[in-house]
C-alpha positions in Angstrom: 0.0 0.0 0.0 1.6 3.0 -0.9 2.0 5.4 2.0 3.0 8.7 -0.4 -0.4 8.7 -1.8 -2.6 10.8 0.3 -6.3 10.2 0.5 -8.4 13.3 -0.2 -10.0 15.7 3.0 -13.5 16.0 1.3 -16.3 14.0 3.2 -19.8 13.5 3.3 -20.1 14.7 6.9 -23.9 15.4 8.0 -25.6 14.0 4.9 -25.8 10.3 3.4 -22.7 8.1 3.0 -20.2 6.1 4.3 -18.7 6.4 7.9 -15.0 4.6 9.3 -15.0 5.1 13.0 -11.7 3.6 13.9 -11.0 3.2 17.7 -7.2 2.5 18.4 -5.7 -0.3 20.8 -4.2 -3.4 21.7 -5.2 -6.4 20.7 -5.6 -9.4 23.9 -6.9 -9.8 27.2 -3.6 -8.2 28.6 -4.3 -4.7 27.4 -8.6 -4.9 27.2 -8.8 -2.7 30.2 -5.4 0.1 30.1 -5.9 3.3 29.1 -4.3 3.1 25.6 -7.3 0.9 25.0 -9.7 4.0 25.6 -10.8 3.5 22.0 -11.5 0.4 21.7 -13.4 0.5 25.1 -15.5 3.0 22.5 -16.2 0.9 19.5 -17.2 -2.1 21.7 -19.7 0.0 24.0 -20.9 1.6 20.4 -21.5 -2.5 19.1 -23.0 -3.6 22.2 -25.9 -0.9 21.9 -26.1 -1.6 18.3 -26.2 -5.2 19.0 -23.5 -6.4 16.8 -20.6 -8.4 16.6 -17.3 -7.1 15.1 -15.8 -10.0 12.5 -11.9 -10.3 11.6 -12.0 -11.3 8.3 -10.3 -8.3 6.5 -8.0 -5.3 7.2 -6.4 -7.1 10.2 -9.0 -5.6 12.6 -12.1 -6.6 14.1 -14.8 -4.5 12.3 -18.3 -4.5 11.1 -20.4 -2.9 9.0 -23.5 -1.6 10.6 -26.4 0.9 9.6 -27.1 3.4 12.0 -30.5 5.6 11.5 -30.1 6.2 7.1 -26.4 6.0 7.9 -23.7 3.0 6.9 -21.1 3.3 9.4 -17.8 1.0 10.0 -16.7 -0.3 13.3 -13.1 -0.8 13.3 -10.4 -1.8 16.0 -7.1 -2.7 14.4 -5.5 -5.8 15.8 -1.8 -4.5 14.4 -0.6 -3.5 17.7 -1.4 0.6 18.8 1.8 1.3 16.4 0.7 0.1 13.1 -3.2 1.0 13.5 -2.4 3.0 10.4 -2.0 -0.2 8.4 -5.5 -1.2 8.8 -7.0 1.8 8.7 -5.6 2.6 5.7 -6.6 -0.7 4.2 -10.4 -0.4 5.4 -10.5 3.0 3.8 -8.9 2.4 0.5 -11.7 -0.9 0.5 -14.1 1.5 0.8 -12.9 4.5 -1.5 -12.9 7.0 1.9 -12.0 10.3 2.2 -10.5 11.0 5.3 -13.3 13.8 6.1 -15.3 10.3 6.8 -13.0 9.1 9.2 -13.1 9.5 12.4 -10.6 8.2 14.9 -11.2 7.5 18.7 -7.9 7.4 20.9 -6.2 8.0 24.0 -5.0 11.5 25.1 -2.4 12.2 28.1 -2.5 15.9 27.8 -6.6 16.1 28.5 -7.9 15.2 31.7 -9.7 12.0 32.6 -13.1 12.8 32.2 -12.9 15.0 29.1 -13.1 14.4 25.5 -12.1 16.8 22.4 -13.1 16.3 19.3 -10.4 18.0 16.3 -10.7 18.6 12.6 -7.0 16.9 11.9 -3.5 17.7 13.4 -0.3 16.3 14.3 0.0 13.0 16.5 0.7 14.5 19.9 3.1 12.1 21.2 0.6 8.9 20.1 2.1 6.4 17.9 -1.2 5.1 16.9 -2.1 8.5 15.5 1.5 9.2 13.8 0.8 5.7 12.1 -3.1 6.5 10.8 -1.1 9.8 9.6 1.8 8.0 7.7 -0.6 5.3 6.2 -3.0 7.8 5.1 -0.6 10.3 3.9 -2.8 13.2 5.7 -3.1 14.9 9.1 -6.9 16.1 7.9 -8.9 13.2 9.8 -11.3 14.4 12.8 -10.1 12.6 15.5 -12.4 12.2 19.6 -9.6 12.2 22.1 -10.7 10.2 25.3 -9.0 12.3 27.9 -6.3 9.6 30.3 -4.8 12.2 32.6 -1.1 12.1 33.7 0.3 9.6 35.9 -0.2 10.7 39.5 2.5 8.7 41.4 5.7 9.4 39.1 5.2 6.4 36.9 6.5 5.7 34.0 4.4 6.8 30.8 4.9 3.5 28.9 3.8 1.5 31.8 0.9 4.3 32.9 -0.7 3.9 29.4 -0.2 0.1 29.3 -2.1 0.3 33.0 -5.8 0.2 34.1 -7.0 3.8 35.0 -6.8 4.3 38.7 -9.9 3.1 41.0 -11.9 6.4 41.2 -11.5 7.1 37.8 -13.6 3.6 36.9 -16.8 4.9 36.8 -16.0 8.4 35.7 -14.3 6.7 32.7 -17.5 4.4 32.0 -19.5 8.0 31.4 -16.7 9.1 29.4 -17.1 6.4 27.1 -20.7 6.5 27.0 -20.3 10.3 25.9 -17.8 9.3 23.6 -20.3 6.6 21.5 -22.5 9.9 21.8 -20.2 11.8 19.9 -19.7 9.8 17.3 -23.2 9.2 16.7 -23.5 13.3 16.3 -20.8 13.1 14.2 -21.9 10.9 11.9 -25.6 12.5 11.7 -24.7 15.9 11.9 -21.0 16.4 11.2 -17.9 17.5 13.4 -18.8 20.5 13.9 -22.2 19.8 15.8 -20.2 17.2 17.8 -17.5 20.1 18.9 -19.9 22.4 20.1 -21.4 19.8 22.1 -19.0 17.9 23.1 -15.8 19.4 23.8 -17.0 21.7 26.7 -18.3 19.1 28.9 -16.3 17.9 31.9 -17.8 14.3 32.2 -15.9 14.4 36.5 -18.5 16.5 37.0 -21.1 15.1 36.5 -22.5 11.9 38.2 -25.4 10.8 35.1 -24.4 9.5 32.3 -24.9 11.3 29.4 -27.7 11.2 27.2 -27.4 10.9 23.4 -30.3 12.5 21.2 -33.3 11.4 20.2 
């Protein structure tokens, strides 16, 4: 697959078409429950309310294809390892014939707090390997991306080890809401587009609140 050929930015955001939602992780039991499996905690919350089961016959991921409201939308968790994510990505979208505008990628963020989620338009990886691999694979930086905020280690530990860790006791159930507004999100995003989904989305502080959140109707 060549990685110098970009994939266009134009999507078909708020209006009928096809939908990648990628959520990045690690593949196993070992890692189902760390924080650098924030997105794939995402996607399987997203399948279980949909009712679905995610195959692994293509793009080395578990995926399916699903219709949500008049929407066709792709479930995707890569089973590359976090550092080649791109790899499958790439190969789901070029199946497809995406444009990146109609991908949206759900990962881990360090620098955001736990309990908060931001939603982007594209940029540079951050520090995240997964990201930097979806960018070298797709040739492009212009993918929206939800970051799923995992705070900074508290006790001096090790970054490596911190993300390949489950989040501390009382973050449990504030991270459970976070996920559930996270599915949220990408629901918005796929009906209404990214912009509906930032102004919504990326001024809540889910700590603070002890309901879960509610997606619309």
């Amino acid at each position: 697959m060549p990685k110098n050929h970009d994939i266009g930015r134009k999507g078909v955001k708020g209006s009928t078409g096809l939908f990648l939602i990628a959520g990045l992780g690690n593949p196993g039991t070992r890692y189902a429950a760390t924080r650098h499996n924030a997105g794939f905690r995402v996607i399987d919350l997203w399948r279980r309310r949909l009712g679905v089961r995610l195959g692994d016959r293509r793009f080395i991921s578990k995926h399916a294809l699903v219709r949500f409201r008049n929407r066709e939308v792709i479930l995707l968790c890569p089973q590359t390892f976090m550092n080649r994510s791109g790899k499958s990505v790439r190969a789901c979208a070029d199946y497809y014939g995406l444009e990146t505008g109609n991908i949206l990628v759900v990962h881990d963020d360090l620098d955001l707090p736990a309990g908060r989620i931001k939603i982007v338009r594209q940029g540079g990886p951050g520090g995240h390997r997964g990201v930097a691999s979806v960018i070298e694979h797709l040739g492009s930086r212009q993918f929206p991306r939800i970051r799923i905020g995992i705070g900074r280690p508290r006790f001096g530990e090790d970054v490596e080890n911190y993300v390949l860790s489950p989040f501390y006791a009382d973050e449990k159930d504030v991270m459970e809401r976070v996920f559930s507004t996270a599915v949220c999100a990408c629901e918005v995003f796929v009906l209404e587009g990214e912009d509906s989904a930032m102004n919504r989305f990326n001024c809540q502080n889910t700590a603070e609140k002890e309901e879960k959140s509610s997606c619309r109707d």
